[in-house]
N, C-alpha and C positions, 0 to 999 in steps of 0.2 A: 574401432579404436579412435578417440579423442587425442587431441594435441592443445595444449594450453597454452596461448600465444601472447605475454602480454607484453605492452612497452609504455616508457613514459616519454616524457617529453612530444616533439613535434607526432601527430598521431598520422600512418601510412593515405596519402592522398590517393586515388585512383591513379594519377600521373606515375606518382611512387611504385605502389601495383605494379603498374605496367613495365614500370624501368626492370623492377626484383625481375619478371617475367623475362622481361628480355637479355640480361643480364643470363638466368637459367640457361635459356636458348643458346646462346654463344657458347656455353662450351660443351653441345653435341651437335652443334653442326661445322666446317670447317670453315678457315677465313684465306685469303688469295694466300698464294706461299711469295717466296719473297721474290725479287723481278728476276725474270730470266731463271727459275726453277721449272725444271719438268717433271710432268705430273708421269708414270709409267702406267700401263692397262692397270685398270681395276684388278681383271682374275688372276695377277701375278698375287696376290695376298690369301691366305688360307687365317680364320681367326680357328682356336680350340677352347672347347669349353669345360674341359677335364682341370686345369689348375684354379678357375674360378677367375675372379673378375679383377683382383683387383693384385697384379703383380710387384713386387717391391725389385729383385734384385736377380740375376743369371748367370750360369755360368757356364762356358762350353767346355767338351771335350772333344775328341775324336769319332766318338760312341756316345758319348750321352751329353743331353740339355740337361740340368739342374735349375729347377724354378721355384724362389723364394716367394712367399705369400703372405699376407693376411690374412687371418681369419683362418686358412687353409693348411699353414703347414709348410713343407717342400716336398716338393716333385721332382722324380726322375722319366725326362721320355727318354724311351732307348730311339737312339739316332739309324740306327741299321734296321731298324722294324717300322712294318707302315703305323704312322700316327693314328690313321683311324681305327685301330685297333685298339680295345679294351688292353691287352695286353702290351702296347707299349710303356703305359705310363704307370707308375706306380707314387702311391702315398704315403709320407711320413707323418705323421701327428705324435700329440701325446700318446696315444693309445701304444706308439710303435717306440718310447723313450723320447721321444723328440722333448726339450722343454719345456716349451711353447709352439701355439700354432700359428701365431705371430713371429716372420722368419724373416729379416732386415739386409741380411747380407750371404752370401755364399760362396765357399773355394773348395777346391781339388786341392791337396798338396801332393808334392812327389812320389809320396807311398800311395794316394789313392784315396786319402782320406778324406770323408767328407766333413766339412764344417758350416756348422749351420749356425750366423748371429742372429740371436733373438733380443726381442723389443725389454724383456725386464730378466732374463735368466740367463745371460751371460753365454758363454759359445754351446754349442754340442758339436761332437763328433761322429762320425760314422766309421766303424775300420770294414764295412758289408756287411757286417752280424751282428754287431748292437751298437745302441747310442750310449755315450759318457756323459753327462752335463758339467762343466767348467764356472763355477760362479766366483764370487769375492774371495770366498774363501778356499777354492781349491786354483788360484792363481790369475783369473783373469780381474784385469782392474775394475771392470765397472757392469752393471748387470745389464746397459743398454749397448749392444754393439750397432756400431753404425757402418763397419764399412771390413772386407777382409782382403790379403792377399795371400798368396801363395809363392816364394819365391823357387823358381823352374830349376835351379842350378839344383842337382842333386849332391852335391857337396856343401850345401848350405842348408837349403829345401827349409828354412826357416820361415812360420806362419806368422802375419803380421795380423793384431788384431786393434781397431779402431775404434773407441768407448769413449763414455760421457766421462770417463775419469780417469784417463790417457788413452796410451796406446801400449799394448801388451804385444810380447812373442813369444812363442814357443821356441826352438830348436831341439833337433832332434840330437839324440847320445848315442853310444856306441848300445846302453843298453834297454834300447829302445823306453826309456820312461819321458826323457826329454827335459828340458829346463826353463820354467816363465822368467820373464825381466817385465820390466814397466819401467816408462818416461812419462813423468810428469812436466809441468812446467818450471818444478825445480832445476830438475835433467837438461834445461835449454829448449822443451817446445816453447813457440808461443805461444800456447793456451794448455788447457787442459782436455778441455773438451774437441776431442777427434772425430770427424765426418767423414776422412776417407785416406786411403791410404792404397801402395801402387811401387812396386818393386820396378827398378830398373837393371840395367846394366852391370856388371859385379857388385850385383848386390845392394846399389844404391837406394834407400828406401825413400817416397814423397810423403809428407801425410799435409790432408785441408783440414783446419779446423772451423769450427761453426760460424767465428766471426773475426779473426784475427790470421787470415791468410796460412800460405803454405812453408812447410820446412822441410828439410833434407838431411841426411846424414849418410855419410858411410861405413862399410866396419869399421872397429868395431863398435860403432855408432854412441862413442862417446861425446861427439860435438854436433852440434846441430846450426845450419845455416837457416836463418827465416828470409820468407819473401813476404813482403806485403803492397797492397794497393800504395800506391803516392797521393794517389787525391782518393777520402770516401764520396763514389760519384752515387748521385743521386736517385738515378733511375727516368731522370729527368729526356725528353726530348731532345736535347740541346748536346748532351754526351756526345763524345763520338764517335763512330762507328766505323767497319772498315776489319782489312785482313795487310798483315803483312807489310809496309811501306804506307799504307795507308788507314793503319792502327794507332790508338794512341797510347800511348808508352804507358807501361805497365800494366799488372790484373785491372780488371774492369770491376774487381770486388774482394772486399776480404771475406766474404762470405763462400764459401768451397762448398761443392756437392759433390764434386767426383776428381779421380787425378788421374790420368793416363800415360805413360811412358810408349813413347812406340818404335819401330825396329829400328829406325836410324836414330835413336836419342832426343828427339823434342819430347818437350814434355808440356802436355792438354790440364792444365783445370777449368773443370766447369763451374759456374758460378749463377748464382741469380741475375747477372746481367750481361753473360756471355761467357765467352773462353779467353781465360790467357796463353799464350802460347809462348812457349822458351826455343829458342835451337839450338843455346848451347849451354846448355847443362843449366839452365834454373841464372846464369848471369844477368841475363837482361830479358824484358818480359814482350811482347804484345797484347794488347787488348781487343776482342776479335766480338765485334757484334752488327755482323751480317746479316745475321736473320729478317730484320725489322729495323724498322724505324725509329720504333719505339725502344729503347731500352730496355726495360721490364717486361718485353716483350720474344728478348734474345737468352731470356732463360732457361738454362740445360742442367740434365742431372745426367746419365751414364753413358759413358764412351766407351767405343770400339774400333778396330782397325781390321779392313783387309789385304789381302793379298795382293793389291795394286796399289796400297799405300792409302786407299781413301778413309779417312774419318768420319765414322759412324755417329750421329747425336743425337740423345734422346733429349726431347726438347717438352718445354709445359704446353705453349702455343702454338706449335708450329709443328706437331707430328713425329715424323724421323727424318731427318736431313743427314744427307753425306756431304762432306766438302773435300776437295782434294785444294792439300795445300802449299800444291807447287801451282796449279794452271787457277786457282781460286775459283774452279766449276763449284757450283752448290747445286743440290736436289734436293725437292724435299716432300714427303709423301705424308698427304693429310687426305682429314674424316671426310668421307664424300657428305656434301649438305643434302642428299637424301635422304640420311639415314632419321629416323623418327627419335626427338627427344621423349624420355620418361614426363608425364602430367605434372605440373607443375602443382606441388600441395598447398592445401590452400593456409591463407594466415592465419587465419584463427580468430576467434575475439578478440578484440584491445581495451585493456582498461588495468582497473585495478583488481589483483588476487581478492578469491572470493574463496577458501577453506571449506564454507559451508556448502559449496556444491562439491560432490564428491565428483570426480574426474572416474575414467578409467584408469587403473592404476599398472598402469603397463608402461615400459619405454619409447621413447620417442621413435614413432614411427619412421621409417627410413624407404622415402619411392627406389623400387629396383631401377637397374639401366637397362636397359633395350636389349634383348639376347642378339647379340652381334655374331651366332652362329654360322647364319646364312645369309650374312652381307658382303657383300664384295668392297676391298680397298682396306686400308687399318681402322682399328675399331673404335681409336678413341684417337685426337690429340694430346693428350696428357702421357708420354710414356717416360714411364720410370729408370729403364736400363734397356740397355743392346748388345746382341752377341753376335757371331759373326762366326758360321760353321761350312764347311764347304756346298757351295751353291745357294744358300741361303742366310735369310739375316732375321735373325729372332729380333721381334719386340715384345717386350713387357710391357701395357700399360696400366694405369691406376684408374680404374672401371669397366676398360673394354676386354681385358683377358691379355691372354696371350698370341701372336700371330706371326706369321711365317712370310715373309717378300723372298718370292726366288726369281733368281733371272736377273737379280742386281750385282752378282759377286758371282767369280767362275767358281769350277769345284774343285782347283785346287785347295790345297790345304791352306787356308784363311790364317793370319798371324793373329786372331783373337783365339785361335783354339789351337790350345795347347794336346799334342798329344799324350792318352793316360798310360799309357804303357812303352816301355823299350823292349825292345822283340832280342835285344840281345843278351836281359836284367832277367834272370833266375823271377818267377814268380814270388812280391813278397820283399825285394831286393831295391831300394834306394833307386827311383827312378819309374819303377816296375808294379803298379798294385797289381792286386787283385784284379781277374775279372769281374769278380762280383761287382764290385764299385763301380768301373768305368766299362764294363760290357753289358749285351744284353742278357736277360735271367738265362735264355739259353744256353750262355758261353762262360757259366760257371766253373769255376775248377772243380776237381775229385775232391770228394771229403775229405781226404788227408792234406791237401793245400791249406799255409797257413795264409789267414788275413795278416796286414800289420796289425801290428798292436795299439791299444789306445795309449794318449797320453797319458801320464801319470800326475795326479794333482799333485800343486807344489803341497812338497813336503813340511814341516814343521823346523822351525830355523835354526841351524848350527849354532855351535858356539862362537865361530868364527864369523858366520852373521851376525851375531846376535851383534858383540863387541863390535862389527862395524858400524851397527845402527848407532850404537853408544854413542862411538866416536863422529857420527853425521851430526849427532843431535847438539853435539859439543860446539858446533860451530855455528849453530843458529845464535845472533848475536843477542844481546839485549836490547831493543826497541821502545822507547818510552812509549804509553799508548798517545800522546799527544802526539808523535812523531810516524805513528804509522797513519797509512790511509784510513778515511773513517770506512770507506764504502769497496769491496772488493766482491768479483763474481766467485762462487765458490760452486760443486761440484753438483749435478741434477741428481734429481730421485724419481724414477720411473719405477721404482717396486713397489710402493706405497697403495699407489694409486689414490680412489677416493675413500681410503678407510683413515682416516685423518684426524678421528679424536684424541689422545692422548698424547698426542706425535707432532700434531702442528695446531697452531693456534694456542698453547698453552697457554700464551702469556695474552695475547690479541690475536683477535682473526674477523674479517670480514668476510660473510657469507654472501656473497654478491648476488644482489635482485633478487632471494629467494620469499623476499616478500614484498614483489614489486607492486607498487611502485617505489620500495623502502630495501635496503638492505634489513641482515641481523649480524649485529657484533655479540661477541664473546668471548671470553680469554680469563682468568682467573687472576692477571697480573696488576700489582696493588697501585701501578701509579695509568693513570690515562692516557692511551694514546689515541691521535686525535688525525682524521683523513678528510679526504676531498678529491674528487674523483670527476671526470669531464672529461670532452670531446674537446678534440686539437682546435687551435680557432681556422686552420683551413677547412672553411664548412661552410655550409648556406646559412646565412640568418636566421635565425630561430631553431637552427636546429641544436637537440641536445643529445645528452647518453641515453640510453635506452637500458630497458630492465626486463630482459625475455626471462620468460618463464615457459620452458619448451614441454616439463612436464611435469606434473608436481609432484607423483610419488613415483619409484622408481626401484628396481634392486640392480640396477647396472651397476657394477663394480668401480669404474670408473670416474664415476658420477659421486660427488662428494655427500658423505653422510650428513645429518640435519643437528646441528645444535641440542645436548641433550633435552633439556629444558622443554625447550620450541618442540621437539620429536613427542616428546612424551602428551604436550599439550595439546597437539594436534591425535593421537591416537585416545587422548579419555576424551574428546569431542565427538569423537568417531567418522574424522575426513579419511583415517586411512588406519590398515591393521600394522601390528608390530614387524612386519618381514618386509613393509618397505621402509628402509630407513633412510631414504637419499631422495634428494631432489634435484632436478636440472635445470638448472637458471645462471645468468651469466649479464657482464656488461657485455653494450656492444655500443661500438661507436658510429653503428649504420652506414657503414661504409659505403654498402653494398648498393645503393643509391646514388654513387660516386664511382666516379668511370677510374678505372683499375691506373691508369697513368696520373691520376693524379695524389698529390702526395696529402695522405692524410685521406679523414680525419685524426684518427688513432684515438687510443687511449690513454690518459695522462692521469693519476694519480698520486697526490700530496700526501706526505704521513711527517707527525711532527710524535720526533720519536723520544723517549725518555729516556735517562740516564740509566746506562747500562752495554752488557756485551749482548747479541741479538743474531740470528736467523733472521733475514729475510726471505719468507718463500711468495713465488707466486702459483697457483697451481691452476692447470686448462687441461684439455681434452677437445679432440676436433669430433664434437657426439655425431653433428651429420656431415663427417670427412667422407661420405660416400658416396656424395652427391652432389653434379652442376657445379660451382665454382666455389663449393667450399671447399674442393679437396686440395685447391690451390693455397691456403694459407699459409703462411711463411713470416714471423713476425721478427722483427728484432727490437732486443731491448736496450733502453738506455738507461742511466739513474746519473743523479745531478742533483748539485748541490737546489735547494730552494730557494730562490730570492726572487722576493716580488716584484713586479717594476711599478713605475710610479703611474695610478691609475688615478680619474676626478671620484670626489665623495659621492657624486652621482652613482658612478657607476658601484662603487660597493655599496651602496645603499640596497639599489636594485637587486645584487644577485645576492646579497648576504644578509640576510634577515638576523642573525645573530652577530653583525655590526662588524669589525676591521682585522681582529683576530681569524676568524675564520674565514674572513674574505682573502686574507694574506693567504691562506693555502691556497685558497680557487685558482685565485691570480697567477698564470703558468708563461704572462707575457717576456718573464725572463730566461727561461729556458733554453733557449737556445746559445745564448751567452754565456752562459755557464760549461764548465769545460767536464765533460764528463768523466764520471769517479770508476765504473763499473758499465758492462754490455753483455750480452745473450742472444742468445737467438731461440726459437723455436717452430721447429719442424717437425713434420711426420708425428702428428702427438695423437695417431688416433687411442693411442693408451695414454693415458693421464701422467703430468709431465708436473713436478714442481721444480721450479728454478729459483736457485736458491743464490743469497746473496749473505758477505757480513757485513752488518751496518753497525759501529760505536753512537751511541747516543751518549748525551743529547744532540739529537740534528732535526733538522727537515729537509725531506729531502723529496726530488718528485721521480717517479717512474712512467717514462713514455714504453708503450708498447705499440710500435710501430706498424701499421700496416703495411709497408712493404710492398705498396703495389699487389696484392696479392687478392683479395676479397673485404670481408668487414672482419675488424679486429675484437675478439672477445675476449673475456677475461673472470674466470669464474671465483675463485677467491685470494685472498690478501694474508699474510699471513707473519706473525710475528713470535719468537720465542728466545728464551735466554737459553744462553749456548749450555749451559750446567745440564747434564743428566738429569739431577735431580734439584728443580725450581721451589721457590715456593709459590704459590702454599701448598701445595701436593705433599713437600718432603721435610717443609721446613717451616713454621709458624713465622710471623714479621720480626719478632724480636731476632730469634736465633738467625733469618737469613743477614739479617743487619750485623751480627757479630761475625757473621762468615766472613761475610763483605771486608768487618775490618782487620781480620785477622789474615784474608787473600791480601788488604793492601800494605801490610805491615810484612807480610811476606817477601811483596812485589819488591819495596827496597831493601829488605836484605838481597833479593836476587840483582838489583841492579849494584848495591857496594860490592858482591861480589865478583860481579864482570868486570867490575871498575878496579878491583884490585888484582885480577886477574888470578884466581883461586877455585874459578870454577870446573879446572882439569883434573880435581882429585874425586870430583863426583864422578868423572865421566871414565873414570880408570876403568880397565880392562877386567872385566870378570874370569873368575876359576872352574865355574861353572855355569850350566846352561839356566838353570834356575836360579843363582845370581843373576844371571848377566838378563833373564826375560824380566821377572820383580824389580831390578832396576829401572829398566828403558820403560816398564809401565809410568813407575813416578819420575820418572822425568818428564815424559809424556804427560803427564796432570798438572807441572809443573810450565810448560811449555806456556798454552795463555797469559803468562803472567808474565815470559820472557818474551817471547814477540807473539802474539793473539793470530796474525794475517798468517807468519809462519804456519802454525800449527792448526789453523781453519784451513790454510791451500792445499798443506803438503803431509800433514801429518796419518793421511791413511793409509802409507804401504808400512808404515810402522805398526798401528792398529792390527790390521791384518797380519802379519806375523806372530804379535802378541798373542792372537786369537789363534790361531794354530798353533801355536808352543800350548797354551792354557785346555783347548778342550780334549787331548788326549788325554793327560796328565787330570783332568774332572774326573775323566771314565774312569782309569787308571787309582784313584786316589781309595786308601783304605780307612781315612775315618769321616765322619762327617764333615768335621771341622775343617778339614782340609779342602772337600771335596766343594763347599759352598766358599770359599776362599778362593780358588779356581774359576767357580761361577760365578763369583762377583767380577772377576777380572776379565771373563770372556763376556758376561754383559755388558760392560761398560764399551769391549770394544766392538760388540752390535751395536750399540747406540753412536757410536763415532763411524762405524760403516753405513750409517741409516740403516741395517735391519734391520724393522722396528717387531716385528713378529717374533724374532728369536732374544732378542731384548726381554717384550715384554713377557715372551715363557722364563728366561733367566731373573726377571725382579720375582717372579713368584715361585721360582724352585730357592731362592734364598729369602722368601718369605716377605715380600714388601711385596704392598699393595701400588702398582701402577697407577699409572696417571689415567692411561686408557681403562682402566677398570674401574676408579675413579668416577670418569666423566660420565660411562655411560652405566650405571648406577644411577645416578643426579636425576629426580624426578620432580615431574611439575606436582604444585599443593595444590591445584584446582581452584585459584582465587588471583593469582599474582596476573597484572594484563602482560608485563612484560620482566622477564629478566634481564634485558638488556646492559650492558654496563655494570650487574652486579656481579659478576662470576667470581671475583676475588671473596665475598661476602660468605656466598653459597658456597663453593669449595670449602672453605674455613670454618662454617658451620658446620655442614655437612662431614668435616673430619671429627672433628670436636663429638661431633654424635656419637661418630664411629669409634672412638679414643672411650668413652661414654658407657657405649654399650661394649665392648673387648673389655674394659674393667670389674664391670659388674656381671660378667660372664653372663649375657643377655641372647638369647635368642635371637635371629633375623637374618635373612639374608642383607646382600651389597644394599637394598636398594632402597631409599630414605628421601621422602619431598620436604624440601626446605620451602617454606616460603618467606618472602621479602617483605617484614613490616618495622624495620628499622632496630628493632629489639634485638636481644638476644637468644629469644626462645626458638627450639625444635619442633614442628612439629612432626610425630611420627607414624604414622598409619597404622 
């Protein structure tokens, strides 16, 4: 197998070489633990090789471990059966309902039930006999779940669930179906986007979000308290470090990976640069980074507690550590450096992309790690989560598997392991599952035992929801758009992945390094948008971006598909057949040449954007997250206004060959001055991740993506689109979208006299009906961008989602045509406002429009054109005009028709 390696700017020196080398090295062998930590025997550790290598997430019972995976699925070991037994461990996958074998997060609730968060298909359930799956549409908020709980009071026993587009809960009913809520950021969280989340004391829930710290609430969690960092500390050396009296005030990050509640009430978040710790209920904080020295160094992701009070931590550097946090003892148990690193692969050629040699056309190779079957000690530093079951202490980690320390915890019953049953709770009984679930397959019940029952998806919305939606919507005020922010984060798309034609880029898109040492733009949108793209200036001289090209044809899912045009023109060449349509290439800022403490270089990208409402996405995938210290990536993003600072003519002379205009984007010397509009973060993205932004043009604006102390920071494409369903030129020719335009802004101010005279209460009246009252809240909902844009980009999808369950039973249901595509225009409109872009693009063609995705990938090269670069508005508008052409003259042909670029008007058709 080949790997095609290429980069621009400074070219890797032998020195370089050997740093990437050593860099590899460091994260499989271990490094000192912190002063005064003791190391326990080696043979206290048992690793297993049954859940695979690469563990996300755990959860104990009584009777049984629960291990979340990648790639794998989840795992049940029965805890009463010897482990090296085939028969303790059993597997879930899709094969078995599971939704994914991709599994993020895991809980027990008080009936028993298993829940299992997945990376793009929103929760499953387990009642011990089959899986349910839970996505947008049948209640939970968002398709990536990041983090779950379970609350133990069986008079509540309400499931909290943690997504890129709030935080959703179940609650159980008297008739067993249960009932979803969702808190967005309207609700009072501070963000939208939830990382974890952790039931306390009557009920009190915590949730971390990605980059804007923690909140709290109580029943009936109508109000929510935020916490956040007082200073954003930098990761810097110089931070300060300490436990207790000798901590410095407040989180040590708004950045949350885990939150723990423990039996006397303090409450643990973990963070990228230590733990905060609370002791009285979330009032005031400490900032806890013992570990290291280094800052960036005291990074943790899952906590546990046992039965002597000690704190369990899964740590990136530093292995497992316990700290007890009354005597401030630390231990901490890391990779012995004997164990032997995987070969380091080699770089590859460096230069420029060369098409005409045909590659092997397979995916980027991935070196396996070390089978840490028969190694004594834990198997990896890197561990993802900790459990804590009597006499022993599970760890998870991300490469090494999973593995067993006993002799550090007694056997009594550990306060991280909840028991699954009450011995005094009827089988089946609030409190009481099933054996099946929490015992071993031995200790099943008689056939006539029931399991609980699954939940029930949310239902299709009352009349009396409906009318309240009405009446939420009535309150959204009117915002002039000069008056709202130009730049706001808005909610991720991890379903998508890298199938991205029709969906992103419409309007612009940069294909990054896919023809390095050159990008390829594309977008069919009629006014230019114009980018600049670079390495942070904390960097060595001369050094610049880089342009890997890791593989060039590919069918990894993940991996973004190739520019129609460019795709087609590379398969009549014959570099590559029509089943690979994707290529893997990416910026990198060559981090990885730069010692992990220091800040930068990063990624920083200018876009000067043109007049209009816009998506910003950006989209990555960590393609070799499985390996050495990439699996450490961790970025946070910024976006800021653009303004250049004052540079000598010298110096743009030098770096901008097309003279002051475009040097202005380069130039990122002001950046930091600038107060930022919008922030993200991104983690765990071995599935491909767009993070999405609204941006109002006309602006310029720049996106740093931060390294983070983590490795080198990459960044696979850019991407731009007007927020309309339906753009042009896809749906609309230039004149007619120009008449839209002016008939949405003659619109706009009847909608603001109307606010102004205060008349906007008889629209929002109380409907008679459920099909009034849904056909309303749709057009007001269409109406929404026009009264405040930021509103109805942040918050407007628990609305959507409603719509969309009132509209597709009532599709099925409908007896004539006309009705039933009336229906389906309304339930695809509100696919596209959920990003399902797959059930979207089935609904434009059961009501007979030709998509956009259908569209682009149609679009063939004429065999003469060198590039189509910058024409896409041309080519689409041809290319419709044909289609308009041949559907008149009842013509023969499939979708598929080459345009070529000679400035004219003519088609040619093959």
């Amino acid at each position: 197998m080949s790997m095609v390696t290429v980069a621009t700017g400074a070219q890797p020196s032998r020195a370089e070489r050997a740093l990437r080398g050593a860099f590899w090295l460091l994260a499989f062998i271990g490094v000192q633990a912190a002063a005064g930590a003791a190391q326990p025997p080696a043979d206290a550790w048992e690793t297993f090789k049954q859940p695979g290598p690469f563990i996300l997430a755990l959860s104990a019972s009584d009777q049984a471990l629960w291990i979340a995976t990648e790639d794998g699925g989840l795992w049940r070991l029965d805890l009463t059966a010897d482990p090296a037994k085939p028969g303790a461990w059993r597997q879930f996958t899709t094969k078995e309902g599971l939704a994914s074998d991709d599994v993020y997060a895991v809980a027990v609730d008080v009936a028993g039930r298993v829940w299992a968060g997945t990376i793009d298909q929103g929760v499953s359930v387990y009642n011990g006999q089959e899986w349910q799956t839970f996505g947008v549409y049948d209640g939970c908020a968002g398709e990536r779940v990041f983090g779950l709980a379970a609350d133990p009071d069986p008079a509540r026993g309400i499931v909290w669930i943690a997504t890129d587009h709030g935080l959703t809960s179940w609650t159980p009913t008297p008739d067993g179906k249960g009932a979803w809520r969702t808190w967005t950021q309207a609700d009072g969280l501070p963000a939208s986007q939830v990382y974890a989340v952790a039931v306390g004391p009557a009920g009190r829930v915590w949730i971390g979000t990605e980059y804007d710290g923690l909140a709290w609430s109580d029943p009936p969690y109508d109000k929510w308290q935020c916490v956040r960092a007082e200073v954003e500390r930098s990761g810097d050396a110089t931070d300060a470090s300490g436990v207790g009296e000798k901590g410095a005030p407040g989180l040590p990050s708004n950045l949350i990976n885990a939150v723990r509640v423990l039996a006397d009430g303090t409450v643990v978040a973990s963070t990228d640069f230590g733990l905060g710790i609370s002791r009285d209920g979330g009032r005031t904080w400490t900032a806890w980074q013992g570990l290291a020295k280094k800052p960036y160094q005291n990074y943790a992701r899952g906590l546990a507690e046992d039965g002597a009070g000690g704190l369990w931590i899964a740590t990136r550097h530093k292995g497992l550590a316990r700290l007890d946090l009354k005597t401030e003892d630390l231990k901490c148990w890391q990779q012995s450096a004997s164990r032997k690193p995987p070969p380091l692969p080699p770089l590859g050629p460096v230069g420029a992309i060369d098409d005409g040699v045909r590659p092997d056309v397979k995916s980027v190779p991935v070196a396996p790690l070390a089978d840490a079957g028969d190694l004594a000690g834990i198997p990896d530093d890197y561990v993802l989560d900790v459990a804590v079951t009597p006499g022993a202490v599970w760890v998870g980690t991300y490469g090494g598997g999973l593995a067993r320390l006993r002799g550090a915890v007694s056997d009594a019953a550990p306060r991280d392991a909840r028991p699954v049953s009450a011995s005094s709770s009827p089988p089946g009984a609030p409190g009481s599952p099933p054996t099946l679930v929490g015992a071993a397959n031995s200790q099943r019940p008689a056939s006539g035992s029931a399991n609980p029952p699954l939940p029930a998806p949310a239902a299709p919305p009352s009349l009396d929801e409906l009318n309240a939606m009405l009446a939420a919507l009535s309150l959204v005020p009117f915002v002039p758009p000069e008056n709202q922010p130009p730049v706001v984060r808005l909610d991720d798309d991890w379903l998508t992945k890298g199938d991205c034609l029709g969906r992103y880029g419409r309007y612009w898109g940069c294909w990054c390094a896919i023809c390095s040492p050159q990008n390829y733009e594309w977008g069919a949108g009629p006014e230019k948008v114009e980018k600049c793209a670079r390495i942070g200036p904390n960097c060595t001289k001369g050094d610049s971006l880089r342009y890997w090209v890791d593989c060039l044809y590919t069918e990894n899912p993940n991996t973004l598909e190739m520019p129609p045009t460019y795709l087609d023109s590379r398969i009549k060449k014959g570099y590559q057949t029509a089943n690979f349509t994707r290529r893997e290439a990416e910026w990198c800022d060559n981090g990885h040449a730069y010692s992990m403490s220091d800040d930068g270089p990063s990624l920083y990208c200018s876009l000067r954007i043109p007049e209009g409402l816009f998506y910003l996405s950006l989209y990555d995938h960590n393609k070799d997250g499985h390996t050495g210290l990439n699996r450490f990536r961790d970025y946070r993003i910024s976006v800021r206004r653009h303004v250049p600072g004052p540079l000598p003519a010298a110096e743009v002379a030098e770096n901008s060959p097309d003279g002051l205009r475009n040097f202005n984007l380069y130039d990122i010397s002001g950046f930091d001055q600038q107060q930022e509009m919008a922030r993200g973060r991104i983690r765990d993205f071995w599935g491909g991740v767009y993070k999405r932004f609204l941006v109002r043009g006309p602006i310029e604006i720049t996106v740093c993506v931060n390294r983070n102390h983590s490795h080198n920071t990459m960044l696979e494409g850019v991407f731009l689109d007007l927020v309309d369903e339906r753009p042009v030129p896809y749906f609309h020719t230039l004149a007619e979208w120009r008449t839209l335009q002016q008939a949405r802004a003659e619109e706009q101010k009847a909608l603001e006299a109307e606010a102004a005279s205060g008349a906007r209460a008889e629209r929002f009246r109380a409907a008679a009906s459920e099909n009034e009252a849904a056909g309303r809240l749709f057009e007001e909902l269409g109406r929404m961008p026009l009264v405040h844009a930021v509103w109805w980009a942040q918050e407007s999808r628990p609305f959507y989602a409603a719509v969309l369950r009132w509209a597709v039973p009532r599709m099925a249901s409908a007896g004539d045509d006309d009705a039933k595509n009336r229906f389906a225009r309304i339930a695809a409109t509100c696919c596209y406002q959920l990003g399902l872009y797959e059930e979207w693009d089935d609904g434009q063609a059961q009501i007979g429009v030709r998509s956009a995705r259908r569209i682009e990938k149609a679009l063939r090269w004429d065999g003469v054109t060198y590039s189509y670069q910058g024409k896409g508005y041309e080519i689409v508008t041809k290319y419709l005009l044909e289609r308009r052409r041949r559907e008149q003259g009842n013509l023969d042909g499939g979708d598929e028709i080459s345009v070529p670029w000679d400035g004219g008007d003519e088609i040619s058709v093959p």
